[in-house]
C-alpha positions as CSV (number, residue, x, y, z in Angstrom):
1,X,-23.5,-3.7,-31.2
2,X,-27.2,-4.0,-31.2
3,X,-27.3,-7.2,-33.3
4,X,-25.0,-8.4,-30.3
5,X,-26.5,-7.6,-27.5
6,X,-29.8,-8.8,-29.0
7,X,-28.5,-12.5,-29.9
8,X,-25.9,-13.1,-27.6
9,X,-26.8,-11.6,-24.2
10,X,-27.3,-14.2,-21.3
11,X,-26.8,-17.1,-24.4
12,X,-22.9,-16.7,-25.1
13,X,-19.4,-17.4,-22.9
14,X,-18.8,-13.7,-23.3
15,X,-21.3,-11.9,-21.5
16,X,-22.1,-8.2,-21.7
17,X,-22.1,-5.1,-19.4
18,X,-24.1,-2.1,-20.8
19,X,-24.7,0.3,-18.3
20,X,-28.0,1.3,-20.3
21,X,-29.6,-2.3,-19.4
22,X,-28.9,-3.9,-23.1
23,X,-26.6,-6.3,-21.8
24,X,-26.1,-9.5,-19.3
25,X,-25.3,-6.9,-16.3
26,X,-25.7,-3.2,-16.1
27,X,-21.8,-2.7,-14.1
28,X,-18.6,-4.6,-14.8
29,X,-18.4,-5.3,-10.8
30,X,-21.6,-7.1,-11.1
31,X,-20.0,-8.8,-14.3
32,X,-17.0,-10.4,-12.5
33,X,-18.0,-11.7,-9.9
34,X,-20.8,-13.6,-11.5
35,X,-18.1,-15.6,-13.7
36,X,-16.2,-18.4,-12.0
37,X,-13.0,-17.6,-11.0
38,X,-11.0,-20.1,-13.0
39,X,-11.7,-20.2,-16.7
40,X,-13.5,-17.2,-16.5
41,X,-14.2,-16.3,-19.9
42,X,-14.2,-12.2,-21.5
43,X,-16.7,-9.5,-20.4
44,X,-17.2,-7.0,-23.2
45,X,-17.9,-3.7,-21.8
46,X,-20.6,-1.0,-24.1
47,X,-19.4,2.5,-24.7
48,X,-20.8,4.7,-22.3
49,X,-19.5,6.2,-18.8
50,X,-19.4,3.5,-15.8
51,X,-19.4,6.2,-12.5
52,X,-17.2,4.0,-10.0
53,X,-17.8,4.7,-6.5
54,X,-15.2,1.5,-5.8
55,X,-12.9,-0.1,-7.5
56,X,-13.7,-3.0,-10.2
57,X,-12.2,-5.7,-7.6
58,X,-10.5,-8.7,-9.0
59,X,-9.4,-10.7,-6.6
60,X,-8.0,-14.8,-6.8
61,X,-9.4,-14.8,-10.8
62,X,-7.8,-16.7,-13.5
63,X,-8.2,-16.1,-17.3
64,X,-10.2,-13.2,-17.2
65,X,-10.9,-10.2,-20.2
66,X,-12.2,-7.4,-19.9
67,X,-12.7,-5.5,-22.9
68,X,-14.2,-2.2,-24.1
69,X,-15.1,-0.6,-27.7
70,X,-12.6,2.3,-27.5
71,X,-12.4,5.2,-25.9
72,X,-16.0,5.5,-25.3
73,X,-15.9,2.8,-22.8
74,X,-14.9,5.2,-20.3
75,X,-14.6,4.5,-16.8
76,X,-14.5,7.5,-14.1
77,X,-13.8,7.6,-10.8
78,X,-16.4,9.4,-8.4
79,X,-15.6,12.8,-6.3
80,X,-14.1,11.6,-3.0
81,X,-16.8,11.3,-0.2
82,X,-15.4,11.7,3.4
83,X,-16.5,11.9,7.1
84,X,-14.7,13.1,10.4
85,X,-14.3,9.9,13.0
86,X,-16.8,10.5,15.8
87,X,-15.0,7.9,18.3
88,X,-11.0,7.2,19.0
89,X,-10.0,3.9,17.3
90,X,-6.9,2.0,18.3
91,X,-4.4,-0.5,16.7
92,X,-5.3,-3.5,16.0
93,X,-9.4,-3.1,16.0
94,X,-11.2,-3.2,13.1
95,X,-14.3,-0.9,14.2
96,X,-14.2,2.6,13.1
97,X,-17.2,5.1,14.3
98,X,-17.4,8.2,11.9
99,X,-20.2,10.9,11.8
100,X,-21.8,10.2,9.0
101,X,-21.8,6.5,8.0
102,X,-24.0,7.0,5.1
103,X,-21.4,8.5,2.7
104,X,-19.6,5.1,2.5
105,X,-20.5,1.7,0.9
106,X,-19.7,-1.6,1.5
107,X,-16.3,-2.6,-0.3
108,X,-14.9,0.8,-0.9
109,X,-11.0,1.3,0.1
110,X,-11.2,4.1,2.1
111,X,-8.2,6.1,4.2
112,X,-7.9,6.3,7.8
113,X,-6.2,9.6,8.8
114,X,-5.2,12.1,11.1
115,X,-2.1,14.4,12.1
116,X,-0.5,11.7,13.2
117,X,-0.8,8.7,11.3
118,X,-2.6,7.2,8.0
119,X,-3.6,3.9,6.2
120,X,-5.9,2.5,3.6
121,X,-8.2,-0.4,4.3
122,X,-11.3,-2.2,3.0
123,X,-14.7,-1.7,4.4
124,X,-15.8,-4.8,5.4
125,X,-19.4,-4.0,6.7
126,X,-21.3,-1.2,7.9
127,X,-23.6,-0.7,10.5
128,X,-25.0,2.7,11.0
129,X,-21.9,4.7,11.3
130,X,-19.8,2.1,12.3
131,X,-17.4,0.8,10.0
132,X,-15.8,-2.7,10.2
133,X,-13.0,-2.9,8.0
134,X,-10.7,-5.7,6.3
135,X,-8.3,-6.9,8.9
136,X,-7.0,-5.0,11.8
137,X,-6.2,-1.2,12.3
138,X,-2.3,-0.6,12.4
139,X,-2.5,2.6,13.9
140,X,-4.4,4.4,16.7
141,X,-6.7,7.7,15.9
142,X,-7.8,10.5,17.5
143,X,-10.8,12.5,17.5
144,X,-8.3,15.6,18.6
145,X,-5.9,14.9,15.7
146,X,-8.5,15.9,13.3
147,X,-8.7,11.8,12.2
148,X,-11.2,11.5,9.4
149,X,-11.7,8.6,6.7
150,X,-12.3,9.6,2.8
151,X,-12.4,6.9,-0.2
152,X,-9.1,6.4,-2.0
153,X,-9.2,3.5,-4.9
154,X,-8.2,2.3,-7.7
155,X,-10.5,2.3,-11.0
156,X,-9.2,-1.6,-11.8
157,X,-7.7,-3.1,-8.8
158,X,-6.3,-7.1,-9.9
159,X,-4.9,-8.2,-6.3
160,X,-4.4,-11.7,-4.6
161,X,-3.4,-14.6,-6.6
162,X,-5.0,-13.7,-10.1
163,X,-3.2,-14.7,-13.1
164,X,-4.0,-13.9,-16.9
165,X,-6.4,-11.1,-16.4
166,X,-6.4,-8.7,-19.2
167,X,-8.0,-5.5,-19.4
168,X,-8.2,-3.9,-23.1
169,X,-9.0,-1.4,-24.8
170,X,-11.0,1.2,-22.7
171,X,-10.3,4.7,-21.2
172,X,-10.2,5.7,-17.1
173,X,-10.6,9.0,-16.0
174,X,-9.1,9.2,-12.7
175,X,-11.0,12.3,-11.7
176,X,-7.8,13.9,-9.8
177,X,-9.1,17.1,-9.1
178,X,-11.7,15.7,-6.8
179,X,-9.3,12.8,-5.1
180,X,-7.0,12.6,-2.5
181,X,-3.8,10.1,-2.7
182,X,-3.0,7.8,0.5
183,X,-1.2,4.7,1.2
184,X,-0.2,2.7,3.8
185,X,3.1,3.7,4.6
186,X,5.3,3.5,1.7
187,X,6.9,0.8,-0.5
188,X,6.3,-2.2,-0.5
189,X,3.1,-1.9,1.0
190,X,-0.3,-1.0,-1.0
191,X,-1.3,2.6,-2.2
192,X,-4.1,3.4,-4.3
193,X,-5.7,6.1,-6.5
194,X,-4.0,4.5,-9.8
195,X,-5.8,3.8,-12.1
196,X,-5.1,0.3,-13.0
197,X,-3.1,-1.2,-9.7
198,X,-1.5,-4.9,-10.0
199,X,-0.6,-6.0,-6.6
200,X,2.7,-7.8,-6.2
201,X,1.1,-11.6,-5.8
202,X,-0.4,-10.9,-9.7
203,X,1.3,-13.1,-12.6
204,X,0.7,-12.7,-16.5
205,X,-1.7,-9.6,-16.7
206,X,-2.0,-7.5,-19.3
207,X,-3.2,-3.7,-19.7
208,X,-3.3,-3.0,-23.8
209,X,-4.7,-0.3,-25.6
210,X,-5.9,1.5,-23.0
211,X,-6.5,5.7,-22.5
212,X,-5.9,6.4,-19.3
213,X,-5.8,10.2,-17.6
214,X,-6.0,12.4,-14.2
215,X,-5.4,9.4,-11.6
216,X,-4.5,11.0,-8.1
217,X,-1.4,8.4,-8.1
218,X,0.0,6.6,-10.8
219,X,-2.2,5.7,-14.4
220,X,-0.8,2.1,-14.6
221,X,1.0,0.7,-11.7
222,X,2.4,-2.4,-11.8
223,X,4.0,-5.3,-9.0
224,X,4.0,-8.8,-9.7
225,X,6.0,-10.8,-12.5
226,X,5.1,-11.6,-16.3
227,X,3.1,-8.5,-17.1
228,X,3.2,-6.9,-20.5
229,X,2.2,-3.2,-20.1
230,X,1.2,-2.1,-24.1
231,X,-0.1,0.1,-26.9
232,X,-1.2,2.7,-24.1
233,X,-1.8,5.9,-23.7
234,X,-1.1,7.8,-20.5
235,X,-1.6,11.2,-19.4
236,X,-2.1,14.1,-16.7
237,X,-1.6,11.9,-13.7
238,X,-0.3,13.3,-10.3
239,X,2.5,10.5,-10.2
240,X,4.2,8.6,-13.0
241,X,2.4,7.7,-16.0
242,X,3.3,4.0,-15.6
243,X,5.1,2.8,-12.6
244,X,6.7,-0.4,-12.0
245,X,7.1,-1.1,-8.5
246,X,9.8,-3.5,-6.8
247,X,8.9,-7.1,-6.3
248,X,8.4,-7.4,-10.0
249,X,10.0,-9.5,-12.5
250,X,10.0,-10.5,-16.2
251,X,7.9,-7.2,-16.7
252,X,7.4,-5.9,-20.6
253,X,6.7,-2.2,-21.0
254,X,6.0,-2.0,-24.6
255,X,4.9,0.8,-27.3
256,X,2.9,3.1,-24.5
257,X,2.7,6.7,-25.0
258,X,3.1,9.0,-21.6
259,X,2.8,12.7,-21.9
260,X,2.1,15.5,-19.8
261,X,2.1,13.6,-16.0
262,X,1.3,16.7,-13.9
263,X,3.9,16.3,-11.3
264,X,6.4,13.3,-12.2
265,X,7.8,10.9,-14.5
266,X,6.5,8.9,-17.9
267,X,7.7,5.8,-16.7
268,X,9.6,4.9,-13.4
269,X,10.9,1.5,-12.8
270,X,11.9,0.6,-8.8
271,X,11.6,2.4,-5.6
272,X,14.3,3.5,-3.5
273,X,17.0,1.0,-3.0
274,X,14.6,-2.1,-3.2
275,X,15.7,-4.6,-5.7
276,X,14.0,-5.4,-8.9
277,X,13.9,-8.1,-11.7
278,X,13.9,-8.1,-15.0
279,X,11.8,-5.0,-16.8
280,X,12.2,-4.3,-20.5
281,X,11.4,-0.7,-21.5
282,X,11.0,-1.0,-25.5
283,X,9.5,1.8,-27.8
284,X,7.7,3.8,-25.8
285,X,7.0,7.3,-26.7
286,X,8.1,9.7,-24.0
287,X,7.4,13.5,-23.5
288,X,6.4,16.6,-21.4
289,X,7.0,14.7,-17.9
290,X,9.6,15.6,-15.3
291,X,11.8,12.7,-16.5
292,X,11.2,10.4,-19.5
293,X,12.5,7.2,-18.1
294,X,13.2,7.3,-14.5
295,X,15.6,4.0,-12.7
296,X,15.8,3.6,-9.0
297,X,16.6,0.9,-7.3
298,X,18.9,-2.0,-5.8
299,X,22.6,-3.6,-7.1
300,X,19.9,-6.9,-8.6
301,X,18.2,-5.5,-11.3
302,X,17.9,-5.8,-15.1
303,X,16.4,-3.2,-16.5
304,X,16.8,-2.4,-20.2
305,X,15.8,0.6,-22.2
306,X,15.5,0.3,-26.0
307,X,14.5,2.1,-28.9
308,X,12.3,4.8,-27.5
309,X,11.8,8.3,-28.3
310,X,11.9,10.5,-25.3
311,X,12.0,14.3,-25.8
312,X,11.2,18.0,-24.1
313,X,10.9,16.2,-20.3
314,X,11.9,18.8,-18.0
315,X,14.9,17.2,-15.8
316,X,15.9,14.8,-18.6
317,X,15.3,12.1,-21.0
318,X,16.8,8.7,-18.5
């Protein structure tokens, strides 16, 4: 590794994130968006643990890798940070005054929230303790109804129009115990706490090799069409191990191992009565979950489930 970071860094199409200043950039945020967004070439990521007060945001890229050195490339979600609102916000406004501005940084998803209503936006800017978020509230909030805003993200978030991003070959530690899970509404709008999230307007991604364990939502969750989902290993998660969401098509879950989700399945496929494409379900090694394989969804989809070995679930096996 040394011999590589010493002859290659800053000189090479790969560059290098080393979080102890070896490298071409010290984060793997800091790594993306310095390459172009088409043709962007592979960031190789040193073992060591990347502390992630946001999501690694990948938004519009083409042809991106990102790949670590094992397990010890370990990525770890911080402890939720959080602050009561300090003023009312309505619908449709994208100002938000809290008491304690400080807590937060530019480009974290955070949660909106009270009795009444919830929803998860970007932060935008922030002036004092005023934040300005991504678009426009949905909902009103109420000082009186306890409304509050805490950070709820994804470790790898791949959103917009990106196409071939691959992430390979590194380990997430969702850091449940010190989360707490939010979406906006439910399906098929966005959620977060996974730990890798591909949004629905994703094509031809791939997430291989990967360790991934204790996300507040799902480990791997997946929208979009022409994904292969691989050779990873999935664990201890509130939600389902990996989850492939409606909207999806021509999706390849392939030779992962989910054991021991804490609340809910290995691997779900759909959502309510929402249609879905075509997902192949091959191989996968399937155990201590509530239910190995779990199918919901519409009279339009193709789902097949091949050759795996799915045992000692506590509802069932599919």
């Amino acid at each position: 590794w040394n011999d590589l970071a010493d002859n290659y860094a800053g000189k090479a199409a790969t560059v290098i994130v080393d979080a102890a200043g070896k490298g071409d950039y010290a984060t793997i945020q800091e790594a993306v968006d310095a390459l172009p967004s088409s043709n962007a070439g592979e960031i190789l990521v040193r073992g060591a643990q990347y502390l992630l007060s946001q999501a690694v945001y990948i938004k519009d890229r083409q042809d991106l890798v990102i790949r670590g050195v094992g397990k010890a490339t370990r990525l770890k979600v911080a402890d939720e940070v959080q602050s009561d609102m300090a003023e009312n916000a309505a619908a449709g406004q994208r100002d938000v005054v809290v008491a304690d501005g400080s807590v937060f940084e530019v480009g974290q998803h955070v949660s909106l929230k009270d009795t009444g209503s919830e929803e998860v936006r970007r932060i935008a800017s922030i002036d004092g303790n005023t934040l300005t978020m991504e678009g426009n509230l949905d909902n009103s909030y109420t000082v009186a109804a306890s409304a509050r805003v805490f950070t709820c993200f994804c470790a790898i978030y791949i959103t917009g129009t990106s196409k071939r991003v691959k992430v390979l070959n590194l380990s997430i530690d969702g850091n449940r115990a010190h989360q707490e899970f939010d979406r906006t509404g439910w399906y098929p709008k966005e959620h977060h706490g996974d730990g890798i999230r591909l949004s629905s307007t994703t094509e031809a991604c791939a997430v291989e090799g990967c360790w991934l364990t204790s996300c507040i939502a799902h480990n791997i969750c997946v929208a979009g069409k022409r994904h292969r989902i691989a050779f990873n290993h999935s664990t201890d998660c509130y939600y389902d191990g990996i989850n492939v969401e409606p909207e999806t098509d021509e999706i390849l879950v392939l030779g992962n191992h989910c054991w021991g989700q804490a609340a809910w399945n290995g691997i779900q496929v759909g959502y309510g009565l929402n249609d879905i494409g075509t997902v192949q379900v091959i191989g996968n090694v399937l155990h201590d979950n509530l239910w190995g394989v779990s199918i919901i969804g519409g009279p339009n989809g193709n789902v097949s489930v091949v050759g795996n070995i799915i045992k000692e679930n506590s509802q069932g096996g599919i």
